[in-house]
N, C-alpha and C positions, 0 to 999 in steps of 0.2 A: 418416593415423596408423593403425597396427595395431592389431592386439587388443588385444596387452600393454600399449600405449603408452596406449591408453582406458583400462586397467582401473587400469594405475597414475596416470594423472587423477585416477580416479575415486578412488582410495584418497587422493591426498592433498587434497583436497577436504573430504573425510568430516574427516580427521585433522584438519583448519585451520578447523573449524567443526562445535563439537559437534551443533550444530542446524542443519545442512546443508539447503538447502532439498531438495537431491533423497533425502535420506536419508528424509526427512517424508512425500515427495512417497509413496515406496516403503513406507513405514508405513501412509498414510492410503487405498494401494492396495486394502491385505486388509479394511480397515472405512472407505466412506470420510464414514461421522458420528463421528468420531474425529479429534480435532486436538492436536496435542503443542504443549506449550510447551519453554521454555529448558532449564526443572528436569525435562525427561522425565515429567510428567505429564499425563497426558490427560486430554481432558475432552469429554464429549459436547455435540454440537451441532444443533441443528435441520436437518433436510431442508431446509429451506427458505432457510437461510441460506448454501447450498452453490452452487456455479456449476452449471452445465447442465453446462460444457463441462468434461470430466475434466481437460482440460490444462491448467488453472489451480490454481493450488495456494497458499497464504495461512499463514502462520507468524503467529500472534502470542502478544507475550509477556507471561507474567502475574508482575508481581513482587510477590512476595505481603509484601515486607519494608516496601513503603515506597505499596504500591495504586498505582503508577503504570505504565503501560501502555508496551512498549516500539515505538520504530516498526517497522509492517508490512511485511513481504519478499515482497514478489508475484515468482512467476516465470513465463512464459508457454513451454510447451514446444513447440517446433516440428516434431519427428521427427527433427533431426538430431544427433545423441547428442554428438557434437563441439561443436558449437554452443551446445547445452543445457548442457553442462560449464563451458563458460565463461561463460555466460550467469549461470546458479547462482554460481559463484564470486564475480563482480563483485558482486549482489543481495546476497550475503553480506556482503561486506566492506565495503560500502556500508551495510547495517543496522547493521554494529557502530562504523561512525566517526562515525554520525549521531545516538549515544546522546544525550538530552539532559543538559546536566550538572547540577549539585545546585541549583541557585537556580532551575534551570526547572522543576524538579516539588518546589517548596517548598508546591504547595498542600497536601501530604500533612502537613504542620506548619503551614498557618495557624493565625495568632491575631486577633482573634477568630475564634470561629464566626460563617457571614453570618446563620446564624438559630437560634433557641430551642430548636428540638427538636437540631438539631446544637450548640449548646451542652448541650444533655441528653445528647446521649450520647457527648460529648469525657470530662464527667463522668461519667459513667459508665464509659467508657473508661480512661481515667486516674485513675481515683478509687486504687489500688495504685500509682501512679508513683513512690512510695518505693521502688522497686524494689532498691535497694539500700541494705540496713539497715546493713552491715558500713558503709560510707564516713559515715553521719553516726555511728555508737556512736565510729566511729575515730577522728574530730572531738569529738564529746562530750568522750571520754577528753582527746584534746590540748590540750583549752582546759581540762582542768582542771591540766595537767601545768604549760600555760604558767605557772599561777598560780602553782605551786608551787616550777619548779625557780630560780624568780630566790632564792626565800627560800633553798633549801635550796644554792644554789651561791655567796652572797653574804652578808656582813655587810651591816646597815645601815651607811651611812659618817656620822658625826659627827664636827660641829665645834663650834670652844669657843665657847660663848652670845656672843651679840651684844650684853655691854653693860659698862659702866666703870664703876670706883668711885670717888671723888674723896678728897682728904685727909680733908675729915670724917665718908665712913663713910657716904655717902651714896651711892643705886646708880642709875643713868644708864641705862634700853634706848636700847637703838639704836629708833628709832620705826618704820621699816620694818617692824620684827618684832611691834609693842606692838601694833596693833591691836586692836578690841574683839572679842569672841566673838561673831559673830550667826549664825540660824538660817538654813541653806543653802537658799534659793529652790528648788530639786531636792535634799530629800534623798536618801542611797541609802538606797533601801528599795525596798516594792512600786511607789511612784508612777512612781520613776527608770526603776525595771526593765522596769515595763509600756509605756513608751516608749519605750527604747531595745532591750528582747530579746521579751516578749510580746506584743505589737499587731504589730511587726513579721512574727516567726515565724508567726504565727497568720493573716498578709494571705499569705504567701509560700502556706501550706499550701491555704487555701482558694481563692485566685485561680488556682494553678498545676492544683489539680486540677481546677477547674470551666471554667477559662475558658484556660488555659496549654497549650499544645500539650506532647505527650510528654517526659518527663523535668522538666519543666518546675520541680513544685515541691522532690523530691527536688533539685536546680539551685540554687535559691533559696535553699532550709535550708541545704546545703554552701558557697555561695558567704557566707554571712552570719556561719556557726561559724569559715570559715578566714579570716577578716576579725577578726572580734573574740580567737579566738586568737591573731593575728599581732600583733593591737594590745596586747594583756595582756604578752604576753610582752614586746614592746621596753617599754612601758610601767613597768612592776614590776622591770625590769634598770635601767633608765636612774634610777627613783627610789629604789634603792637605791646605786647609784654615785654620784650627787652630793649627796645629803644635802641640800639646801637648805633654809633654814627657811622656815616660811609665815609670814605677812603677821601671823595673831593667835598668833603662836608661844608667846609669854608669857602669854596672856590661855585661850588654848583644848588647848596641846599640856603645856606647861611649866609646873606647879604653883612657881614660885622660891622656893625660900627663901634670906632675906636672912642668916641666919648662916651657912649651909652652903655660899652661893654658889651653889645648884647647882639643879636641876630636883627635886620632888618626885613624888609621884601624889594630885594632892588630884581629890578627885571631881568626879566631869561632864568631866574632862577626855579626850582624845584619844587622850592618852601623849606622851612624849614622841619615839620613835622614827616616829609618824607625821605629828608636826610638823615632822621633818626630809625628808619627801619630798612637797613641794610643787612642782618640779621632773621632767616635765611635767604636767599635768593630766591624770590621769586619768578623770573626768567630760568634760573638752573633746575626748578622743579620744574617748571612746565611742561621745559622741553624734553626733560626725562622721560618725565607723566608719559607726554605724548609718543615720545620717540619707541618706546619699550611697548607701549600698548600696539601700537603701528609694527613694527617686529615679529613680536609673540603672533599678530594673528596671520602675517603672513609665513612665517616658521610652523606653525598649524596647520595651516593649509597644504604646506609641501610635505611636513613630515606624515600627514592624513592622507595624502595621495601617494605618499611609499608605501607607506604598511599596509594600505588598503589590496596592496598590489602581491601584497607575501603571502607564502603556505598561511592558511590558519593553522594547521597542526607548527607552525615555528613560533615558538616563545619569544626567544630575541630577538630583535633586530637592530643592525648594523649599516648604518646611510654608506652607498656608494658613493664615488669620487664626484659625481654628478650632483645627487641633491648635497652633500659637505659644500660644492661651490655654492649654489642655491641658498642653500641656510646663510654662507658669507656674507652674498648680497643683501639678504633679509634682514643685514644689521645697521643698511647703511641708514635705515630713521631712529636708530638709536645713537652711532657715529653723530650725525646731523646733530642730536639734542647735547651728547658734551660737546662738541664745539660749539654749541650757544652758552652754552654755560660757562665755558671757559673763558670767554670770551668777554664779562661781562669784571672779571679778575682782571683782563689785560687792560680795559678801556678804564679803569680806575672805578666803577660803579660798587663793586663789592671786594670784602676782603677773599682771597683765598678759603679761609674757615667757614665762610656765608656760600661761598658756591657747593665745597666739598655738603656743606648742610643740604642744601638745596639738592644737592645730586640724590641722596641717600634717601630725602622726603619723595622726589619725586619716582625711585625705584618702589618705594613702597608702597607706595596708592596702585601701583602698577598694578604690581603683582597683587595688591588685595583685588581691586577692582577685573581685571581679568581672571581670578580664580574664582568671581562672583558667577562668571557667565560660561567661563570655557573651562574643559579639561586640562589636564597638563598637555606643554607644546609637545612632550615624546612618546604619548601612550598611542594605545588604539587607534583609539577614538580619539586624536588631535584635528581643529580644526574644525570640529562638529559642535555647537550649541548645546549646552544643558539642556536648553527647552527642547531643541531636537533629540537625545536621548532618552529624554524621561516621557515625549511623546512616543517613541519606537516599544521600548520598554514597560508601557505602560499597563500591557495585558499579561506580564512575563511574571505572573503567580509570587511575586514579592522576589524572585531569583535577582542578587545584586550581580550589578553589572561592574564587567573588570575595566573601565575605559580606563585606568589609568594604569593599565598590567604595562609593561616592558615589554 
């Protein structure tokens, strides 16, 4: 090969690998305690950690996004500049196809930490992982919007009372609707709230920053606000479109007056326009919403701190007797939301059919709303943020990631 024929080698070489090893090789000539990485920055190194022999030469690469080390390009130069050419080139192409991909350097987002002081300073680390204020104020706002635009785009829909008069003047409820007035086993109030929006938000904030790998609780707050808005809104549209009456409709919504035939507003009572939206249960969604969302991410968490713990070479995994108990416990805030729901059937507030509804709305926002942010609770990568994968992954040459392998 001739001059020109080496020199233009030698140029596309350079061109087909920004971190060339002989380009490095000729960098680390003029200084050679001096070793570059990927990003062109250098960084000095000990005497002592250098070979004897000049004609060894060592790349390696510092990824500063995710702390994971890339694999090492040794090249051994022979004096035959043809040789060495091709030699470099191979070493090259071979570091770049041997990257490993995103589930193999997940330890940069383990959950837990294996120890105390790296739980101290994950927290400490993460303690700002709100990192993005705009996405939950933007949620905030929406979930008050959802509240609002069923009222403001919809009439309530009413029907004619449910009950008969007879020839002598006598008036007849339909008994479905006559039930007695009793005091709802979960009022809405603080007691509701603090179970089903603050203990929740409040676990999400502090476990995500102390003990949550990156993004972790900003993740949690989002995944929770776009769940309960999803549910508000179908919820407050669906009970203003069918109007149905509840169960103590006459007794808690409907003051009746028997000359006027008709509904009054005699005090303590509900009104009557929210007598007609018992159809679905809005307490049975909530607590759904919230109780499954509350579950899913602590089943994540454990089932992300088993697998993280198994051969990678094992495909399967199979939960020992240990995390099977673990997972049990992680169901007791989904437990928690049917017995609120159930509950609201026994107290006379909803029929049976309104809660079963409620139940099924409030699974569903769930799981939409957590499949927005997190992986499945049994793959890999359970327990780990989208945002945190697709930051780890981010440099992994378009390679799809398996986090939802088995």
């Amino acid at each position: 090969m001739g001059t020109l024929g080496m020199a233009a080698r030698t140029f596309e070489i350079i061109l087909n690998s920004h971190h060339s090893p002989l380009l490095e090789l000729s960098r680390k000539a003029h200084n050679p305690n001096l070793m570059i990485n990927k990003h062109h920055k250098y960084k000095r190194i000990p005497a002592a950690d250098l070979t004897n022999d000049n004609s060894t030469m060592t790349s390696q690469g510092n990824r500063q996004d995710d702390e994971v080390s890339n694999p090492t390009t040794v090249v051994t130069m022979t004096g035959d500049l043809e040789k060495d050419l091709e030699t470099g080139a191979s070493a090259t192409a071979a570091a770049n196809t041997t990257k490993p991909r995103a589930t193999e350097r997940i330890q940069a987002v383990q959950w837990p930490p294996r120890s105390p002081s790296t739980m101290f300073k994950n927290g400490v680390k993460y303690a700002y992982s709100m990192h993005k204020p705009l996405e939950i104020i933007i949620l905030a706002v929406f979930l008050l919007l959802c509240y609002q635009i069923p009222h403001w785009a919809m009439e309530q829909h009413t029907r004619p009372l449910p009950f008969q008069t007879t020839a002598a003047g006598d008036v007849i409820f339909d008994n479905r609707f006559n039930q007695p007035k009793l005091p709802s086993t979960f009022e809405a109030g603080f007691v509701a709230d603090s179970m089903t929006f603050y203990a929740p938000v409040a676990f999400y904030v502090l476990t995500g920053n102390l003990l949550g790998p990156k993004n972790d609780a900003h993740s949690a707050v989002a995944m929770y606000l776009w769940g309960i808005s999803t549910k508000i809104l179908v919820v407050e549209a669906v009970k203003r479109y069918t109007g149905w009456w509840r169960p103590n409709f006459f007794n808690a919504a409907c003051d009746f007056n028997t000359t006027t035939l008709d509904c009054g507003d005699g005090d303590g009572n509900v009104g009557a326009e929210h007598g007609y939206q018992s159809f679905p249960s809005g307490h049975a969604a909530t607590a759904m919403t919230s109780g499954i969302l509350w579950s899913f991410y602590i089943m994540g968490k454990i089932v992300g701190w088993a697998r993280q713990r198994q051969p990678r070479s094992q495909r399967y995994w199979a939960p020992s007797y240990f995390v099977k108990v673990l997972l049990l416990l992680a169901t007791a805030p989904t437990l928690l939301g049917i017995f609120i729901a159930v509950s609201r059937a026994r107290d006379d507030w909803h029929h049976p059919t309104d809660v079963l509804a409620g139940i099924e709305l409030g699974v569903g926002t769930a799981l939409f709303a957590h499949a927005i942010y997190y992986p499945s609770i049994f793959g890999r990568t359970a327990g780990i943020p989208r945002a945190t994968l697709a930051e780890v992954e981010r440099d992994d040459d378009g390679n799809e990631s398996d986090e939802d392998e088995e």
